[in-house]
C-alpha positions in Angstrom: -38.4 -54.1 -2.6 -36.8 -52.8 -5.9 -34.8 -54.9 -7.7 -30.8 -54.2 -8.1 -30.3 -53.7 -12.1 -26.7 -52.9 -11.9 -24.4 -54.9 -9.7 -20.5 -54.6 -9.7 -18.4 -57.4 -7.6 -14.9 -57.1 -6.9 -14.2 -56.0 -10.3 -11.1 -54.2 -11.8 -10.4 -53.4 -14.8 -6.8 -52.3 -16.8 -6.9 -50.9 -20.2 -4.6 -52.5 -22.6 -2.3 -49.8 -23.1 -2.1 -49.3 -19.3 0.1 -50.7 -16.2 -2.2 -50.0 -13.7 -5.9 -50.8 -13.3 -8.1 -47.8 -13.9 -11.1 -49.4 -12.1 -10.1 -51.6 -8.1 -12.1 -53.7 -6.5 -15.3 -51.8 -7.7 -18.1 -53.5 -5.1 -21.5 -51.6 -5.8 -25.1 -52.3 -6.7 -27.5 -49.7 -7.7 -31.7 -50.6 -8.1 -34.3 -50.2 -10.1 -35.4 -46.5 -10.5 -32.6 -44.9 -8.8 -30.8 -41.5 -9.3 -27.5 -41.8 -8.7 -24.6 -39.2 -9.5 -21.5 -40.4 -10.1 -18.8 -37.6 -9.0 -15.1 -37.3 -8.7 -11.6 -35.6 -10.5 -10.8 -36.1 -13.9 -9.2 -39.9 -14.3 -10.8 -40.8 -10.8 -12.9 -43.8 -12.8 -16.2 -42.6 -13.3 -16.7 -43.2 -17.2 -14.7 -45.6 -17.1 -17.4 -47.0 -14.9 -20.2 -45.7 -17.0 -18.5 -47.8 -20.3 -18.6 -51.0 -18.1 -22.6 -50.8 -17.7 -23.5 -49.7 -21.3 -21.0 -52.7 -22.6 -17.9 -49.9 -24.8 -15.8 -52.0 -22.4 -14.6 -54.8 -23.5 -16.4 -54.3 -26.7 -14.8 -51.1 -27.6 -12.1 -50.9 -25.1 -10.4 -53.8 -24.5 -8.5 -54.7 -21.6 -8.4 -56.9 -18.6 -11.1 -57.7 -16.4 -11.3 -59.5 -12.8 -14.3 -59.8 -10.7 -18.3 -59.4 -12.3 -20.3 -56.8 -13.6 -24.0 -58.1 -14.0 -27.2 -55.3 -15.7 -30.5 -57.1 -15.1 -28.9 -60.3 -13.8 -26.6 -60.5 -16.6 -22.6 -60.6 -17.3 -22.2 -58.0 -19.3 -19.0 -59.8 -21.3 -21.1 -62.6 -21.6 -23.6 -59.7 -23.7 -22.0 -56.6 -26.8 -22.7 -53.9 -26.9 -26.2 -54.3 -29.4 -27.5 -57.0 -26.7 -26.8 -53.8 -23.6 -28.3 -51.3 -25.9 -31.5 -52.5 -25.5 -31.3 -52.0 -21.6 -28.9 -49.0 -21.6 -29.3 -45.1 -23.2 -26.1 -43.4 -23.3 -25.5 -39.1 -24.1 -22.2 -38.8 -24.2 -20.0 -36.2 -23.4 -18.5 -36.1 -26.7 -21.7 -35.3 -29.0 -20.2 -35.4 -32.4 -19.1 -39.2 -31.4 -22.6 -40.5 -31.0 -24.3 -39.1 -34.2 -25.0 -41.5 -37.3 -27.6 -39.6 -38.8 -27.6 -36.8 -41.2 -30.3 -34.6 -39.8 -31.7 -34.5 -36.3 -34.4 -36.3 -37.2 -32.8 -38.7 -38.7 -30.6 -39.2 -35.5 -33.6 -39.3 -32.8 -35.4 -41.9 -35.6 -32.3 -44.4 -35.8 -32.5 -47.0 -33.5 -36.6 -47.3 -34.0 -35.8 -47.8 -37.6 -33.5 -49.9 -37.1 -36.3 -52.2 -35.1 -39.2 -51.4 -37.8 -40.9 -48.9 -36.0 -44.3 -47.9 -38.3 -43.1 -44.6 -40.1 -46.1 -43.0 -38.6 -45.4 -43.8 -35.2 -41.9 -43.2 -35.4 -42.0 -39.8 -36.8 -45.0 -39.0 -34.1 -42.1 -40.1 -30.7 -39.5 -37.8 -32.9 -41.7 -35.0 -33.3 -42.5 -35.7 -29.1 -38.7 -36.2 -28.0 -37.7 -33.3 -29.8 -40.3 -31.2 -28.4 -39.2 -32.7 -25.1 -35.5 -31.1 -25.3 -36.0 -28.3 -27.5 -34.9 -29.0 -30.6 -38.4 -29.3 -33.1 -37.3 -26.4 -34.9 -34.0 -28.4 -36.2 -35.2 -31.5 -37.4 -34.2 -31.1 -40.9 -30.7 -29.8 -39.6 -27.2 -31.2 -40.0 -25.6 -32.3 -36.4 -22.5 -31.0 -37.1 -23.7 -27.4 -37.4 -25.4 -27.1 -34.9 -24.0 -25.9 -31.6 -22.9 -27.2 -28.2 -25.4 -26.8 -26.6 -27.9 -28.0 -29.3 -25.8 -30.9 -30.2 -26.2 -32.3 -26.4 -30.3 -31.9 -26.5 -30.0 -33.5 -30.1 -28.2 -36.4 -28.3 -30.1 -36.5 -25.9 -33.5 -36.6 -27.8 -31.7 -39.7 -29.4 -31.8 -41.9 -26.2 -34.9 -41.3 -25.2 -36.2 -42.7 -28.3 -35.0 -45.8 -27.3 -37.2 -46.9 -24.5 -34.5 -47.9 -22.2 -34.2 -49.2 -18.5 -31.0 -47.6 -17.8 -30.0 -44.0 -18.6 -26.3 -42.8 -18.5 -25.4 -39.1 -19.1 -21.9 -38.6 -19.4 -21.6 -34.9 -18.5 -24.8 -33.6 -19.4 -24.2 -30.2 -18.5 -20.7 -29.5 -20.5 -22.1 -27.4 -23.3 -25.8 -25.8 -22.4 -26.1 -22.9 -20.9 -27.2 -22.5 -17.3 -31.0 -22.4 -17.7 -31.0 -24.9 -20.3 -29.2 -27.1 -18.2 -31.6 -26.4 -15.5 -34.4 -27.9 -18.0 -31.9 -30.8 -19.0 -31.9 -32.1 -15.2 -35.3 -31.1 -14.5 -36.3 -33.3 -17.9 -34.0 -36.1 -16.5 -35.9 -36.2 -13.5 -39.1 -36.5 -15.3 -38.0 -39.3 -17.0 -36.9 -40.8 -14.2 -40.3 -40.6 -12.5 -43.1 -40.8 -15.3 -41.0 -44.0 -16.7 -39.5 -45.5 -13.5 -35.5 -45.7 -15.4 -33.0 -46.1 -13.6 -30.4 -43.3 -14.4 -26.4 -42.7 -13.9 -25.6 -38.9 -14.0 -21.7 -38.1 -14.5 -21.1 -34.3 -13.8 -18.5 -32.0 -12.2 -20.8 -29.8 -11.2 -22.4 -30.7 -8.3 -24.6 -27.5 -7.5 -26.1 -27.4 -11.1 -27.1 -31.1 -10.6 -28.5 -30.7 -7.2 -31.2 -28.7 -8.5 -33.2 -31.6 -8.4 -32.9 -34.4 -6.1 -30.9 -37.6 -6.4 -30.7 -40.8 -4.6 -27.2 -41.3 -4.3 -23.6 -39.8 -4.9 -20.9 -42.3 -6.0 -18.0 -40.2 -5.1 -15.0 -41.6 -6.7 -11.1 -41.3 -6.3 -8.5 -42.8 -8.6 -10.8 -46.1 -9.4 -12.1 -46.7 -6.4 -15.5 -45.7 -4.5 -14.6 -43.0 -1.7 -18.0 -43.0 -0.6 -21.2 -43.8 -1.4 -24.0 -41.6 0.7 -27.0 -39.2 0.4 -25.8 -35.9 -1.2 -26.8 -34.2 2.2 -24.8 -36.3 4.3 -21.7 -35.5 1.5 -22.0 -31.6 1.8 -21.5 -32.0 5.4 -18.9 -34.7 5.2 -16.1 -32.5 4.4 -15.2 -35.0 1.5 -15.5 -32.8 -1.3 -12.6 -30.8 -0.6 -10.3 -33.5 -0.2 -11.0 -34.7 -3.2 -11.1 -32.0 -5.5 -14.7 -31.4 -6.4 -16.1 -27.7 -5.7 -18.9 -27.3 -3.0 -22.1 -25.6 -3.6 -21.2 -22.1 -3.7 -24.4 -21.4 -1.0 -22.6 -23.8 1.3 -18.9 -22.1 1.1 -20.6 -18.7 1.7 -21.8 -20.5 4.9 -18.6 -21.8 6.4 -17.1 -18.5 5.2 -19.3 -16.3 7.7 -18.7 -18.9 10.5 -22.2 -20.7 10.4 -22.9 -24.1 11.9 -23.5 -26.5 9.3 -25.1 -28.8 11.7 -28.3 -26.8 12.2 -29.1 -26.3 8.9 -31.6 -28.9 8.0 -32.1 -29.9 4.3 -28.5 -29.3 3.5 -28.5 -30.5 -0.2 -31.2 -28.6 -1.4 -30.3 -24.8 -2.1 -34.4 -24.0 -2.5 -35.3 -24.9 0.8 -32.7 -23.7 3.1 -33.8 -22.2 6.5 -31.2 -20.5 8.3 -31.9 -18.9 11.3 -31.1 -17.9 14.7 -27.5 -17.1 15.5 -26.5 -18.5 11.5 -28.5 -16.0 10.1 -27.0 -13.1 11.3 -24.0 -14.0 10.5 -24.8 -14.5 7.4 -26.2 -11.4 7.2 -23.4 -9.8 8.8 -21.0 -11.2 6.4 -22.9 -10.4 3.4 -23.0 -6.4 4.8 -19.4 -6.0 5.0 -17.8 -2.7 2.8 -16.7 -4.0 -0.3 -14.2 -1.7 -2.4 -15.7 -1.3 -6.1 -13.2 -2.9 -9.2 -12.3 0.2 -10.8 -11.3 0.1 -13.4 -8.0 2.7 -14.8 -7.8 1.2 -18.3 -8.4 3.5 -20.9 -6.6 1.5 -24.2 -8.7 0.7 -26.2 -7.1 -2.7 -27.8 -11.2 -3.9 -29.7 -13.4 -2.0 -31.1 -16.2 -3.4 -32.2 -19.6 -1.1 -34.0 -22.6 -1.7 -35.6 -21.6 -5.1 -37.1 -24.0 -7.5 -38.4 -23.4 -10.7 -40.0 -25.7 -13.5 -41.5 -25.0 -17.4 -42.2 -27.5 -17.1 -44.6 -28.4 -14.3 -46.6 -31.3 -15.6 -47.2 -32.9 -16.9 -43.5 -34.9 -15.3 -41.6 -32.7 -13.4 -39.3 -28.8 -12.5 -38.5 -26.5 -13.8 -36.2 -25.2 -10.9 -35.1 -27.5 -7.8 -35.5 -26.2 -4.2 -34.5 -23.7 -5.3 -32.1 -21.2 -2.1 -30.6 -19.0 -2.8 -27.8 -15.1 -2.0 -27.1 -12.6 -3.7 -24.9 -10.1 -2.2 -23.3 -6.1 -3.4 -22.7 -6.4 -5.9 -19.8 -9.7 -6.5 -19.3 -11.7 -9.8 -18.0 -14.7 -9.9 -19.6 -17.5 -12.7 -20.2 -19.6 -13.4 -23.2 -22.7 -14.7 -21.5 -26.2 -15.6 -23.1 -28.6 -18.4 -24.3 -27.6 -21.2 -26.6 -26.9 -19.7 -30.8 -27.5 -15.8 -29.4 -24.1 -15.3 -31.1 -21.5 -15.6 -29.0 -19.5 -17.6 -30.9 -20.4 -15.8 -34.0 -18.7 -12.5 -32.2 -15.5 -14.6 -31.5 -15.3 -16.0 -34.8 -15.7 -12.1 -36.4 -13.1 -11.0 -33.8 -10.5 -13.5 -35.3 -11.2 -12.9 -39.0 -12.8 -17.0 -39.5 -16.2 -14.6 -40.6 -15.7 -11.1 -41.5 -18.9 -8.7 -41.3 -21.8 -8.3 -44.0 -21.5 -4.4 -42.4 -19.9 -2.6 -39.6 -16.2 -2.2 -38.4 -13.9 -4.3 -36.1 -10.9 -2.6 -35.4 -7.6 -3.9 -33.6 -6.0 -1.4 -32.1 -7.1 1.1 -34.5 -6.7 -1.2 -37.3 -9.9 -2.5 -39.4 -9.3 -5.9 -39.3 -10.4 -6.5 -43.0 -7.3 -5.3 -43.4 -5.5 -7.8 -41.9 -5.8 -11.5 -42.9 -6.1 -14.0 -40.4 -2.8 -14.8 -39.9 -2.0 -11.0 -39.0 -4.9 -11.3 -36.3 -3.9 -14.1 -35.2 -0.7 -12.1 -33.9 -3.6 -10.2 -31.9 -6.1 -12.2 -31.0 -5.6 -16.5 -29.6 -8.8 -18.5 -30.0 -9.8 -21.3 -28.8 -13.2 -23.5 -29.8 -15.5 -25.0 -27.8 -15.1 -28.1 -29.4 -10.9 -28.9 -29.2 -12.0 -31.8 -32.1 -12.3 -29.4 -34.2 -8.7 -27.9 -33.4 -6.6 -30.9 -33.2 -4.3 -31.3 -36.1 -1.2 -33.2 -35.2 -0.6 -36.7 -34.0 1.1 -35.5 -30.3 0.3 -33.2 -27.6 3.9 -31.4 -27.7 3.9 -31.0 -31.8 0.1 -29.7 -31.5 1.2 -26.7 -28.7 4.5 -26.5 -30.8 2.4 -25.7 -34.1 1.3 -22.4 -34.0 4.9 -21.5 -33.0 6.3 -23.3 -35.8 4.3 -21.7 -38.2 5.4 -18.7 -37.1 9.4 -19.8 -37.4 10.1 -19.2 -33.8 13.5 -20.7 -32.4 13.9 -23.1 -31.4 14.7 -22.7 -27.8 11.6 -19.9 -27.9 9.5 -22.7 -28.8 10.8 -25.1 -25.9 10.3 -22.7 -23.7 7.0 -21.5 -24.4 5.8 -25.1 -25.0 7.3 -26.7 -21.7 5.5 -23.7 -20.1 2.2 -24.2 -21.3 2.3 -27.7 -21.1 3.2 -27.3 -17.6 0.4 -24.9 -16.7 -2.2 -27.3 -18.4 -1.2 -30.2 -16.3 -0.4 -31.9 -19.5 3.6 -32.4 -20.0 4.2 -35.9 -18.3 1.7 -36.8 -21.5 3.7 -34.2 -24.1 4.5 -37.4 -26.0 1.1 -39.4 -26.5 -1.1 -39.3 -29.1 -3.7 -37.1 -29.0 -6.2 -39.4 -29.8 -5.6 -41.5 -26.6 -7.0 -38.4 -24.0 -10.5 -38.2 -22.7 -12.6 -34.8 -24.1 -11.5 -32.7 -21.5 -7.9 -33.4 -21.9 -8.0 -32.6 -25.4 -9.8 -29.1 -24.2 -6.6 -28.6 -22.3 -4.6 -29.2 -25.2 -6.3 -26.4 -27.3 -6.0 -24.0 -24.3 -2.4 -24.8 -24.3 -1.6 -24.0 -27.6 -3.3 -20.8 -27.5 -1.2 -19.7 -24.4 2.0 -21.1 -26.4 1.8 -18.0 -29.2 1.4 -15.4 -26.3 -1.4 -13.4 -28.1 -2.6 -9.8 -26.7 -6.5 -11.2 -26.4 -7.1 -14.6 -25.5 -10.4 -16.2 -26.5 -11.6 -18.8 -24.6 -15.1 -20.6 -25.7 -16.8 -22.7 -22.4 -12.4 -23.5 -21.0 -14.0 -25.1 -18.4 -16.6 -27.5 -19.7 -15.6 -30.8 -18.9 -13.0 -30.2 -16.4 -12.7 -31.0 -12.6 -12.5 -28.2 -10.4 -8.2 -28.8 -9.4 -7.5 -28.1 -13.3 -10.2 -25.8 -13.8 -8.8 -23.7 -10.8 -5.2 -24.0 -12.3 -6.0 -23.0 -15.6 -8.2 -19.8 -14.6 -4.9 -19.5 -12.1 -2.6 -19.0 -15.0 -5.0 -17.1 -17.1 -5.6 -14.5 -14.5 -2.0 -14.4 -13.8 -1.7 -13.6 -17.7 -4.1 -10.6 -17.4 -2.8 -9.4 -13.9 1.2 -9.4 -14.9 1.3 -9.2 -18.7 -1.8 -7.3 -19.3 -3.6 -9.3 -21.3 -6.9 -9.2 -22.3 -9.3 -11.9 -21.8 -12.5 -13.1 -23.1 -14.4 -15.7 -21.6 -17.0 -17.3 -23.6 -18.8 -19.3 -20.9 -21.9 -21.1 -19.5 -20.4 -20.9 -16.4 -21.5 -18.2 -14.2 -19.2 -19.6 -11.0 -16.5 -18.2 -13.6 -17.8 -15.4 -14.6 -18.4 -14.1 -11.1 -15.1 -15.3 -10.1 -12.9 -14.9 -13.0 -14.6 -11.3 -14.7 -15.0 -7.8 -14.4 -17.4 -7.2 -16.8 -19.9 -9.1 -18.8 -21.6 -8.5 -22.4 -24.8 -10.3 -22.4 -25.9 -11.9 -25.8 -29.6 -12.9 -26.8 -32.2 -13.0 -29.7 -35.2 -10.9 -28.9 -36.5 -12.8 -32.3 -34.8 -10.5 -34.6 -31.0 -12.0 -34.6 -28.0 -11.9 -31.8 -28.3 -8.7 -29.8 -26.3 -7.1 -27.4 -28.8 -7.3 -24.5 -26.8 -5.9 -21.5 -22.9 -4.8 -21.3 -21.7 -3.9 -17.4 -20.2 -4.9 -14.0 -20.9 -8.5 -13.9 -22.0 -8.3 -10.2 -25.1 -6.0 -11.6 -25.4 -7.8 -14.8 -25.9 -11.5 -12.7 -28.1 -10.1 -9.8 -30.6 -8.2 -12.5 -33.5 -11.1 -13.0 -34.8 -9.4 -16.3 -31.2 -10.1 -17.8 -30.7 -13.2 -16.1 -34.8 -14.7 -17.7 -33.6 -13.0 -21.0 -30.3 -14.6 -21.5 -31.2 -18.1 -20.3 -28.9 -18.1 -17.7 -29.6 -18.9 -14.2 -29.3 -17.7 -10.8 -26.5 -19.1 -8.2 -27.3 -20.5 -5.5 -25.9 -17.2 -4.0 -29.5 -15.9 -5.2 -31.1 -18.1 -3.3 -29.5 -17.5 0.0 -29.9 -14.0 -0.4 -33.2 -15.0 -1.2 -33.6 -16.8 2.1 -32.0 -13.7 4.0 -34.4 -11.2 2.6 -31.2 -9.6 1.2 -30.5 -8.1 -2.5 -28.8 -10.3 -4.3 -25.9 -8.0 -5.9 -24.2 -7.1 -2.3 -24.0 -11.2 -1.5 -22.9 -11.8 -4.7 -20.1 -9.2 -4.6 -19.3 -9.7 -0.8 -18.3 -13.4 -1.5 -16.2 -13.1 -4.2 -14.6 -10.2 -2.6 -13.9 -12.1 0.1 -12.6 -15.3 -1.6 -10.1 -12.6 -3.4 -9.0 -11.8 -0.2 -8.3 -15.4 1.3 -6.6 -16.1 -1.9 -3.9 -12.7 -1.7 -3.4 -13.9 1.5 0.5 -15.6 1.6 
């Protein structure tokens, strides 16, 4: 019988700065060598949870506690947070926040120096854990320039250096893209098997984590457990949709053509779904349906973009942008798509005049933009990093929306009106007044989106808007933005991992990769072509929906179910 490790009791727990517990009457007990995902909206609890187990509350986040929390048979605020260390790994969500090193290296090295690990031994487990996730050829690089993506498999090569029971990823997924986060659950599954851990996933996306099996889904809802079941017996539960977390998309393609979910065995795992009889044709039926083509009658030009290449380093080995051409036109959706440092954010950064090109031309509606300093693009074009730390300035949420406003000497009933409006959209002005500093990661993501949609710029820039975020805010933001494109004609650029918002939220898609001579433009085209095409799809490390593989399942092409879904959910949502 496997032995519980974690074990909550009746416990609560209410941050100092708050009224009302964030954490009631938490009663749960998870064993040895489990997988357990912990799901549910943003503030619903879960790393509040997560910072209970690895010991940042009390230690680092005071407050008050009623009821026990034991890991290995012991109170944890009997412990700190060195004494839980040595039983609990934690990646979290917030990269930048967990490195203390100065190069990779030095960051996977750090706790086994800390315990006099032999110098040989230690630099044999980093040269092994960086192999592990990736990362061996950036060893001798600074955290803090690398990207995203690469700063979560740094992180994540840090924990596992530490020989842990207990494993905690606090949204693992947030900044890799798809097919590297398709390794990243893959790899925590391997560790969970070859060294018998026990491990807490936190994610919002439920699909992407399903790729490989879990135990357990903690399904949470403002601090308490709303259930706590096998993920198959949750995707037929209806419980997802009551509280706010986006179902597989295989499995909304299914209720959508009228199947019975009760006769599909296996429900939790998109790779072995048999469908047949009287579900599969309708299925089938569904998928056939005519669906009108997105044509598209824009003609202006508003980006032009040809033959620009541009270099970090002179000097290294290859560009970051290497013969890129590609216009966009006054209104359109369009996704920047591709592997982790194929240049995506490079492009954006060129766009808005942060780099400006070694050679080629960008032009602005007509305009070379260096011409134009960055303050004139900035009239043009709103950006807005992946990383909002990076973007926060001011001590509030209403003075950081109100900057870019201010600095532009709007009045001053402009700038309450654009400010209350984006606030509003962003689910953010009932906290216009606190400190920034007081908001999870994906609040502070909110807050840079907000400001951008605060200037009312022509092209909007978004870099991963939806990393982070639970599917109610993700839905209302991509709401508003699309309402911004459909009504005021502006044009939007979606730098994104996620290909549920690509298919969803895009028209088009300009696929970024390496090929091993620099960021190329690999593919530019109707996203519905550009995600069913598996040569892209291999080449840009991104991976296929689950879409694919009930298509897949149906002996169908992929394209016409990708297509006949979303035009579908189009139609259910132009419905009154």
């Amino acid at each position: 019988m496997k032995k519980p490790v974690i074990e909550f009791e009746g416990f609560s727990f209410r941050y100092k700065a708050q009224t009302l517990p964030s954490l009631k009457n938490i009663t749960l007990t998870i064993y040895e060598g489990e997988k357990v995902l912990i799901l549910g909206s943003s503030g619903s609890g879960k790393t509040t949870l997560a910072n209970c187990v690895n010991g940042l509350i009390p230690f680092s986040y005071s407050g008050e506690i009623t009821g026990s929390c034991k890991v290995k048979g012991r109170e944890t605020r009997e412990l700190s947070v060195f004494a839980l260390s040595r039983d609990v790994g934690t990646a979290l969500q917030d990269s930048d926040a967990q490195f203390v090193g100065l190069s990779v290296g030095e960051d996977m090295a750090f706790l086994m120096e800390n315990d006099c690990v032999p110098r040989e031994e230690m630099r044999r487990k980093v040269r092994e854990n960086s192999r592990i996730v990736g990362m061996e050829d950036f060893l001798a690089a600074l955290p803090f320039h690398l990207s995203g993506g690469q700063k979560q498999k740094a992180a994540l090569g840090g924990i596992l250096g530490e020989d842990t029971g207990i494993l905690i990823f606090d949204e693992p997924l947030a900044s890799l893209d798809p097919k590297t986060g398709t390794a990243a659950i893959d790899l925590i599954d391997q560790i969970v098997r070859r060294q018998g851990c026990t491990a807490l996933i936190i994610e919002h996306r439920l699909e992407d984590v399903l790729f490989r099996p879990v135990d357990r889904v903690i399904l949470m809802d403002k601090g308490e457990i709303a259930a706590d079941t096998a993920p198959d017996a949750l995707l037929r539960s209806g419980l997802l949709g009551k509280y706010g977390i986006r179902e597989p998309l295989y499995l909304t393609a299914m209720k959508y053509a009228g199947c019975d979910i009760a006769q599909v065995p296996d429900l939790g795992d998109s790779s072995r779904l048999e469908i047949g009889g009287e579900n599969r044709e309708k299925l089938r039926a569904f998928f056939a349906r005519e669906t009108p083509p997105r044509i598209s009658s824009l003609e202006e030009k508003i980006i032009r973009v040809e033959k620009v290449r541009y270099a970090y380093d002179e000097g290294g080995p290859y560009p970051a942008i290497q013969d890129a051409s590609f216009s966009l036109r006054k209104g359109e959706r369009v996704a920047f798509i591709g592997r982790n440092g194929a240049g995506k954010s490079t492009m954006a950064k060129l766009l808005c005049g942060i780099c400006r090109p070694a050679s080629g031309t960008i032009r602005l509606n007509g305009k070379d933009s260096r011409s134009l300093t960055v303050r004139e693009i900035g009239g043009v074009i709103g950006y807005v990093m992946q990383d909002p730390n990076q973007m926060l300035v001011k001590d509030t949420i209403k003075d950081e929306v109100e900057l870019a406003l201010r600095l532009r000497k709007e009045g001053e009933e402009r700038i309450r009106e654009m400010t209350q409006t984006a606030l509003e959209t962003c689910d953010l002005y009932r906290m216009r007044n606190w400190p920034v500093d007081a908001v999870s990661y994906g609040q502070k993501k909110r807050i840079t989106i907000a400001s951008a949609l605060a200037a009312g710029p022509e092209v909007l820039i978004l870099d991963e808007p939806t990393a982070g975020q639970d599917y109610r805010h993700y839905t209302e933001i991509l709401s508003f933005i699309n309402r911004l494109n459909r009504e005021y004609g502006k044009t939007v650029i979606f730098i994104t991992h996620d290909i549920h918002l690509a298919i969803e939220s895009t028209d088009r898609a300009v696929v970024f990769g390496d090929e091993g001579k620099g960021g190329v433009i690999l593919a530019d085209g109707d996203i519905f072509a550009i995600l069913s095409d598996s040569r892209i799809v291999e080449a840009a490390n991104l991976k296929a929906t689950s879409l694919h593989a009930l298509a897949e399942t149906l002996d169908m092409e992929a394209e016409p179910c990708i297509r006949g879904y979303i035009t579908y959910e189009e139609e259910l949502k132009a419905k009154p």
